[in-house]
N, C-alpha and C positions, 0 to 999 in steps of 0.2 A: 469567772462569775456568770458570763453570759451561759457558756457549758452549759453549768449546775443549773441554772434558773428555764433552761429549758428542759433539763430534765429532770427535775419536778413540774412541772407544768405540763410535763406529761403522764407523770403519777398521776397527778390530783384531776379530779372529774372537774369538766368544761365550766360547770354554773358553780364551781366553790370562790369565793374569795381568796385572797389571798395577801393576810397581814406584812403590811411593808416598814409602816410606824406607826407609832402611836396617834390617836385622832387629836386634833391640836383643837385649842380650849377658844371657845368665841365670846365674843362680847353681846354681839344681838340677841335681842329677844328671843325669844322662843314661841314656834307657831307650828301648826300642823303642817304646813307647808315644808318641802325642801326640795331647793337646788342640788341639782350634782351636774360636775363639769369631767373630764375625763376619761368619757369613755369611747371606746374604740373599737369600730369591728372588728372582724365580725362576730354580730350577735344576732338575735331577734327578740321581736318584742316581747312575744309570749315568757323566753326566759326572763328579761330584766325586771316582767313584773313577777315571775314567780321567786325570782330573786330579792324585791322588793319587800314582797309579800310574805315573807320569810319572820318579820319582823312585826307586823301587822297587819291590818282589813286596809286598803284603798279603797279612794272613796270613788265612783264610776265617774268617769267626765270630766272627773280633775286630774287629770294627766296631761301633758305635753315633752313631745320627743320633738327634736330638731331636722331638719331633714337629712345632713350629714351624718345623727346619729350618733354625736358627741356632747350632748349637753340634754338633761333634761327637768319637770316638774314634776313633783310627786304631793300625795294632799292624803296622810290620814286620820281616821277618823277620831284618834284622841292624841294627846299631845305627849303625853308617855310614850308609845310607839313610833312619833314621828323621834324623840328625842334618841329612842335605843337604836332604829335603825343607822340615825346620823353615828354613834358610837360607833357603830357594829360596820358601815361601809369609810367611814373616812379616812383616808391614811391606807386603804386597800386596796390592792389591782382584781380588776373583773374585763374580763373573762381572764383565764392563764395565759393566753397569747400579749394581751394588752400589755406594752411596757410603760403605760403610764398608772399613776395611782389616781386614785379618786380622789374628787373634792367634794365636801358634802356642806352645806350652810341652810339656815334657817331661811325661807323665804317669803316676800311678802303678800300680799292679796292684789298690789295692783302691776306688778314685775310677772305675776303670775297671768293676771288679766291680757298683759301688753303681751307679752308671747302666743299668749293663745289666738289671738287677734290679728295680731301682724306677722304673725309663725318667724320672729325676729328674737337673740338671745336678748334676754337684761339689761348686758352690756350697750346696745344700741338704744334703750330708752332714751327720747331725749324729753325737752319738756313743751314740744309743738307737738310731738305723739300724746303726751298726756293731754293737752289742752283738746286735741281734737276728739278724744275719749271723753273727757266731759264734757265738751260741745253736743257729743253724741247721745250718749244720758238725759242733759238738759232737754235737748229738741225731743226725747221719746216721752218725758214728763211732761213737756207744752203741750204736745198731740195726746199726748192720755186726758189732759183736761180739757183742750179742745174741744175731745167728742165727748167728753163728757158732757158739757156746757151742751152743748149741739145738741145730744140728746135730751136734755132738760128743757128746752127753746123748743122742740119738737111737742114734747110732749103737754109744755104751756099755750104751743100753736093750737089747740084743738077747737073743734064747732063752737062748742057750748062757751067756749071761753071770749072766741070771737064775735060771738052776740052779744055778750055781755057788754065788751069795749065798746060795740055799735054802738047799744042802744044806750049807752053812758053817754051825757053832756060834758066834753071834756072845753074847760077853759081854761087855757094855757096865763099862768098867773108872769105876769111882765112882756108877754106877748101877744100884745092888743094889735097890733100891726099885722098879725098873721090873718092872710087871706083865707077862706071859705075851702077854695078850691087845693090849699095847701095843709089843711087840718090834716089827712089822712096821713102825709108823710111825714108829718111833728107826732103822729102817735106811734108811727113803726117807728120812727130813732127814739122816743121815748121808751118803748117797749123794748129794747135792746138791753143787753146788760151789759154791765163796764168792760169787759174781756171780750165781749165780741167788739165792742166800738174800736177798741184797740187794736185787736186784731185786722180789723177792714181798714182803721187809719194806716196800720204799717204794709197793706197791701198796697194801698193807693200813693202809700209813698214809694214805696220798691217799686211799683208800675212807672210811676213819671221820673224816676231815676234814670239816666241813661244807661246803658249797659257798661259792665267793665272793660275796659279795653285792654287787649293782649298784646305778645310781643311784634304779631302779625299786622295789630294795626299804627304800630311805629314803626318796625325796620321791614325791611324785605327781605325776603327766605330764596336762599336755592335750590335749585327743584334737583339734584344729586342728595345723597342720602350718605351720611348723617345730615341735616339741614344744616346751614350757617347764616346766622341773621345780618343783615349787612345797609349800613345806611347812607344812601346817597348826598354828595356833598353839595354845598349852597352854589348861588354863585359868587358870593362875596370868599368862600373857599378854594373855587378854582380858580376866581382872577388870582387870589392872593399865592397860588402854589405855579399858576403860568407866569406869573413876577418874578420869582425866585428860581424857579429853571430859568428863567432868561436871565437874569445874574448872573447863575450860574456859568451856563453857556459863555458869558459875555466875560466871567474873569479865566472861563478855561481856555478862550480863544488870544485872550491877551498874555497866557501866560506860554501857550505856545509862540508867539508870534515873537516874544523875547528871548525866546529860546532860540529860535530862527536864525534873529540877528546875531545873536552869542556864536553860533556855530558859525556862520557867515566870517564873520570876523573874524575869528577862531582859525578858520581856513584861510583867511586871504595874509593874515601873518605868516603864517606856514609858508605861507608861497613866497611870500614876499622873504624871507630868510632863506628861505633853499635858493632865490634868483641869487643875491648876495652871495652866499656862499658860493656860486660855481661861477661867477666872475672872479671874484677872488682867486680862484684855482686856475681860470685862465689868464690872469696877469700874472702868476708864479712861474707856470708852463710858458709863457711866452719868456719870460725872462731866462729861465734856462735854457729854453730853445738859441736866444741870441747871444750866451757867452759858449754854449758850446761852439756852434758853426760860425766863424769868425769872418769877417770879407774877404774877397781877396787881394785887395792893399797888403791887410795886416799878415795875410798867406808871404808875399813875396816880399814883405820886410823882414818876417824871420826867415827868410829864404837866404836874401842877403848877406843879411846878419851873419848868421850862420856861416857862411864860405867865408866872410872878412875875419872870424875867429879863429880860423881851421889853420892857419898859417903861423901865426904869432906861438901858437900853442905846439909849434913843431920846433920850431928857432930854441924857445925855451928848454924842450926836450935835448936838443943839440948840445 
């Protein structure tokens, strides 16, 4: 199988597809968007869109390739096109070298967004990428009306308008208390609008906020590379760990010291049984020593003996 399948793939010209199975049926929606997963150099780019393109218009800037150059986004311009290409590449190997097939899926607007942004596949979305994606949205909407506001505050700042305030008698209605010298500054907060008051309150709060604090300002770093944060102990941690090594020490000492005496003892039984024993061996030896070599009494009584026999025992012979 392998053979043949190289040698068609060497018939067939470099940019054809090449039907494996059938394209298998989805459940999602349908969008001009699509994913495809499986592909494999080498290729280049120019071919994959003209491979693409085969099928439809692409739309310019919605594109994204991976850097490996195994997975990518495609976006065309009507949704009939995106749907025949999915037919027409799914279940198909590209380039002829490639032994894997394609996978082709409908895809969506913000899997699309998140790749193109973090050049990371789909599969890696998680939902603190999402969050910080519309965190980032959010904050470009606040600063669009920002300057907007700011501009309109500009152009409300003008001469003509600030004469007008002047020569206005402003009397501040429940603020009879307000000094002379303090009018000017109840007409500029006056004169503010509610988005800026708000805006300078959450400056003024973020200002008196202390800073965040990082890992650098609870543990301590080592200065070898990769760093390792590490944090020093109390003293109530190192009396309680100089306690317990001296426990330690104090039942390892005791359990040698028993072991000591064990041996000690051990040994002097030893000894004490071998002295026993080779007494014993010498009152054996002495004891055979004294029936073999007899005195000499008992020499010259079987001497005797012996001649008083020697006669009797001839008579008899007679």
């Amino acid at each position: 199988m392998f053979l043949q399948h190289v040698i068609n793939s060497k018939r067939l010209p470099r940019n054809e597809q090449i039907r494996v199975k059938d394209p298998t049926e989805t459940l999602e929606p349908p969008s001009r968007i699509l994913y495809i997963r499986g592909l494999t150099r080498p290729f280049t780019l120019p071919l994959l869109k003209e491979l693409l393109s085969r099928f439809g218009t692409l739309v310019d800037g919605e594109f994204w390739l991976d850097k490996i150059k195994s997975q990518c986004f495609v976006t065309y311009t009507t949704l009939e096109e995106a749907q025949n290409a999915r037919e027409g590449l799914d279940g198909c190997r590209w380039p002829s070298t490639n032994p894997k097939t394609l996978s082709v899926r409908f895809g969506r607007q913000n899997e699309f967004e998140f790749s193109k942004s973090h050049d990371l596949p789909p599969d890696q979305m998680s939902i603190d990428a999402m969050d910080t994606t519309n965190n980032r949205l959010i904050q470009e909407k606040s600063n669009n009306t920002n300057n907007k506001t700011s501009t309109s505050l500009r152009r409300s700042a003008s001469p003509n308008n600030e004469t007008k305030i002047n020569n206005k008698k402003i009397r501040p209605s429940g603020n009879n208390d307000v000094r002379e010298w303090d009018l000017p500054k109840f007409h500029q907060e006056k004169e503010k609008s509610p988005t800026e008051r708000n805006v300078i309150e959450e400056t003024t709060v973020k200002s008196n906020e202390p800073p965040a604090k990082g890992l650098d300002d609870y543990f301590r770093k080592t200065k070898a590379k990769p760093a390792i944060y590490w944090l020093p102990l109390t003293e109530e941690q190192i009396l309680e760990r100089t306690r317990r090594h001296e426990q330690r020490t104090a039942e390892r000492d005791e359990e040698q010291r028993k072991r000591q005496l064990d041996e000690t003892a051990r040994v002097s039984n030893s000894n004490k049984d071998s002295k026993s024993r080779s007494n014993n061996n010498d009152i054996t030896s002495s004891n055979r020593s004294h029936r073999r070599s007899p005195s000499p009494r008992e020499k010259r009584r079987r001497v005797s003996s012996s001649n008083v026999s020697s006669p009797r025992r001839d008579t008899k012979r007679h």
